[in-house]
C-alpha positions, 0 to 999 in steps of 0.5 A: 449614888445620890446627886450631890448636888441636891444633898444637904447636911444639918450640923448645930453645935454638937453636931459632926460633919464627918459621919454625915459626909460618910453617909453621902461617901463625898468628899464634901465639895459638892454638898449643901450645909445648914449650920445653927450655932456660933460663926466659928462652927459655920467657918469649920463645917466650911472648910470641909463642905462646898457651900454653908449657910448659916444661921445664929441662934444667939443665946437661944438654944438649937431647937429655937432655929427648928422653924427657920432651917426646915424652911431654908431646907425645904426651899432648896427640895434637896434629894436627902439631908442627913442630920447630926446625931445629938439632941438638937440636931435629931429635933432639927431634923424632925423639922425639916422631914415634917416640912418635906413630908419625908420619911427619917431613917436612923442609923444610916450607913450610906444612901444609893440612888437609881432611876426607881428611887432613893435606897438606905442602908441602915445598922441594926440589931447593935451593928449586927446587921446592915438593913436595906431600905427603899424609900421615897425622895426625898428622905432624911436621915441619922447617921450613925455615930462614928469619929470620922473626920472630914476632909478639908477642901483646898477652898474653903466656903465662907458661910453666907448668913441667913437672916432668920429669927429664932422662935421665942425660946431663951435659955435661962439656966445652965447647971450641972445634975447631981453627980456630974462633975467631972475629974477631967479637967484635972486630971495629969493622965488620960486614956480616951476611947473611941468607936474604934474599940468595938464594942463594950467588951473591950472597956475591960482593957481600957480600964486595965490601962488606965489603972496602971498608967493611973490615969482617968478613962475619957472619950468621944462623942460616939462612945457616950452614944452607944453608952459604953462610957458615963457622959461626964467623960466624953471630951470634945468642943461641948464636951470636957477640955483638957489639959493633961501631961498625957493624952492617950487616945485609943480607936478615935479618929479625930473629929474636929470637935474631940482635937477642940477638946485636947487643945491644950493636952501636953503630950498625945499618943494616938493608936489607930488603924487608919493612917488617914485619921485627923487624931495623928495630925494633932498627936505627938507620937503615933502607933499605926496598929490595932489598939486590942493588940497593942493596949496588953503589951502597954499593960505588961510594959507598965506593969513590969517597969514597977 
């Protein structure tokens, strides 16, 4: 297994700590974190990794803090760092593998490490296989996608601010593109999904569900990744916030950046597989079940009370 100790993870504002702790399989106590983005994101990642440092890209975006993280990085040779999986944070991690010389492996399950070097396995083919690599020391690289959420510490980690200036880069605007608005935040019934569905095949019944129920379809971070879902509809800390009577949420395991998003959601109902999830932490009824033999037997039930 790699040495702890020597890895770090890259999160910025869209970026998830869960899936990047999976890749290493640590709890997170003895890793290292970078975090570009607003404090409050640095206290989070802090409360699931050993250390965190933090630097506050202010108004400017992500990829401004590129220069500024890949030396921090780079200053600590760490053995591997994982990335977030989103714009800025691949742009980030690009960075820092440039400053290390090092290789950057997309899709990563999990890395392993021996006295010969450093070994990733990585999806491929849609999920249909696992890849094994052998790759030199140090490596970066992407997780895949997952809701996984992390665990907290018993002591959290304060961030410990670096002082760095951002590149002049200054965002000026922030406006929607044609025909993204979305209806979510409106919206009195929700039925959200996650990677815990599969695959696309199983949209059809997600949908059935929601038109029955006559509800909104919505979902994680992940989904709009691998394009089972239209972006517009993914609900999370820079996603949609929400606040319907019901919050249905299908396969999704609960990262704090989606819980951020159904804050104020009345009432959650939460299916998954995991009794470990976070989502049944934050959900007023649970179902601890597979969602594709539960959702039909929801569809029938609220067919037959009409």
């Amino acid at each position: 297994m790699v040495a702890m100790s020597q890895a770090w993870i890259v999160i910025d504002g869209e970026g998830q700590v869960g899936p990047a702790l999976d890749v290493l399989g640590t709890n997170g106590s003895d890793v290292s974190a970078i975090v570009v983005g607003p404090e409050d994101l640095a206290v989070n990642v802090g409360r699931s990794v050993g250390h965190v440092n933090w630097i506050d890209s202010g108004e400017a975006p992500t990829e401004a803090g590129a220069d500024a993280i890949a030396e921090a990085v780079a200053a600590a040779a760490p053995t591997a760092v994982v990335g977030s999986v989103s714009p800025g944070g691949r742009t980030l991690l690009g960075a820092i593998a440039a400053r290390l010389d090092a290789p950057v492996v997309s899709d990563t399950l999990a890395i392993s490490q021996d006295g010969n070097g450093t070994r990733v396995d990585k999806s491929d083919l849609v999920g249909r296989v696992i890849v094994t690599l052998d790759v030199p020391t140090p490596v970066c690289v992407l997780p895949t996608q997952t809701d996984a959420a992390p665990v907290e510490l018993a002591n959290p980690a304060m961030p410990t601010r670096i002082e760095a200036a951002p590149q002049a880069m200054n965002r000026v605007a922030v406006e929607p593109a044609p025909g993204a608005g979305s209806v979510l935040p409106n919206a009195a019934r929700i039925v959200s999904v996650g990677r815990g569905l599969g695959s696309a095949d199983g949209m059809g019944i997600v949908t059935q569900l929601a038109s029955a129920l006559q509800a909104e379809v919505a979902c994680s971070m992940p989904v709009i990744d691998v394009g089972w879902v239209p972006a517009d509809r993914y609900v999370g800390l820079s996603g949609q916030h929400v606040s319907p009577e019901l919050y249905l949420a299908l396969g999704i395991s609960g990262a704090p950046q989606h819980l951020a998003g159904i804050r104020n959601a009345k009432v959650v109902v939460a299916i998954n597989t995991d009794i470990k999830a976070g989502i049944f932490k934050r959900a007023d009824y649970g179902i601890l079940a597979d969602l594709h033999q539960v959702v039909p037997e929801l569809i029938r039930a609220v067919a037959g009370g009409r």
